[in-house]
Each structure stands twice: as structure tokens, then as C-alpha cells.
C-alpha positions as CSV (number, residue, x, y, z in Angstrom):
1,X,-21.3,-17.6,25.0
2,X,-20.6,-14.8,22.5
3,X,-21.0,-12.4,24.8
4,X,-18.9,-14.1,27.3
5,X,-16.3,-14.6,24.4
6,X,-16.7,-10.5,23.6
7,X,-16.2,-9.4,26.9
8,X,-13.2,-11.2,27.6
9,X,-11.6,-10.4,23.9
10,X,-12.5,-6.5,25.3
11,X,-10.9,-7.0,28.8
12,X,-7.9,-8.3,27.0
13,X,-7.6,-5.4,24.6
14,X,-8.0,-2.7,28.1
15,X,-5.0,-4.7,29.7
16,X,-2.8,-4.3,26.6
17,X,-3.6,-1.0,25.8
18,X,-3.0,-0.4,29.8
19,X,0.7,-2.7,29.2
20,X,1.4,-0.6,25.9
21,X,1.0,2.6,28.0
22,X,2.9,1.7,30.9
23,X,5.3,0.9,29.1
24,X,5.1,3.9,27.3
25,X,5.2,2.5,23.7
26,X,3.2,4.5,20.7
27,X,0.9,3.4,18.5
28,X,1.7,4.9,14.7
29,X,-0.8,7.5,14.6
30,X,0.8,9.0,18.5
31,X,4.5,8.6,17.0
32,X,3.0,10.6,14.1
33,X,1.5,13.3,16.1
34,X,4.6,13.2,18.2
35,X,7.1,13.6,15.4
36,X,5.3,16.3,14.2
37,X,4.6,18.1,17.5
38,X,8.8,18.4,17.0
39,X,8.9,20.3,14.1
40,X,10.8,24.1,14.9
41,X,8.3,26.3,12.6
42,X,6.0,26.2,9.7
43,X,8.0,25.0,6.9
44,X,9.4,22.2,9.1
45,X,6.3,21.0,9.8
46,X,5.4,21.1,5.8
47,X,8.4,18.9,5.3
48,X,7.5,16.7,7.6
49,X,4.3,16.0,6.6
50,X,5.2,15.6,3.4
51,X,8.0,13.2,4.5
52,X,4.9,11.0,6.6
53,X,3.1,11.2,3.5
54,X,5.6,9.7,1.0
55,X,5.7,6.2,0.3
56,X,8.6,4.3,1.3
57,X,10.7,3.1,-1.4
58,X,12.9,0.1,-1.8
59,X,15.9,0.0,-3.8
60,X,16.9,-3.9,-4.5
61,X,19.8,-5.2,-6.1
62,X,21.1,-8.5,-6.3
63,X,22.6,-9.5,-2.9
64,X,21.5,-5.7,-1.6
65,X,18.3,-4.1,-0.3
66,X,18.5,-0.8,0.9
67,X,15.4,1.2,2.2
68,X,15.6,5.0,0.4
């Protein structure tokens, strides 16, 4: 039964992956490689790893949140 249960859950997994690419939507790590794929020279790239590398910050004040 687990087995049955684990093959199925894996099938399912093949077709969404198989959907996702079809569709042609990226998973975080291939935007990431993509974004940085699109950087001009060296110290582009720099910044943008940096910029993937830095937390995102949230500024909130009453009645406003703004994403920095």
C-alpha cells in the first residue's frame, strides 16, 4: 500500500513538474540563475548577487506597509 501510495505521490510530482514547464513557469533557484544570467559584466553581476543575498525588509507604519 505504501508503495502504491509512493508511486502515485511521484507520478503526480512528474506531471506538475511536466505542467510547470509547459507552461514555462520557474522555480526560485531557475529565476535566480536566470536573473543573474542578465547581468551586462562583472560588477553587475556582484550587485546582483549581493541584491539576491540581502534580506528583504519591511517598513510598517500604522495604516502603511511598504516592502524596501
Amino acid at each position: 500500500m505504501i508503495q502504491l501510495l509512493m508511486m502515485t505521490s511521484t507520478k503526480i510530482a512528474v506531471a506538475l513538474r511536466d505542467v510547470r514547464r509547459y507552461l514555462g513557469i520557474l522555480t526560485e533557484q531557475e529565476a535566480r540563475l536566470a536573473y543573474l544570467e542578465q547581468a551586462q559584466d562583472r560588477v553587475d553581476l556582484e550587485w546582483r548577487m549581493r541584491e539576491l543575498d540581502r534580506p528583504r525588509r519591511t517598513v510598517s507604519f500604522p495604516g502603511n506597509n511598504w516592502n524596501l
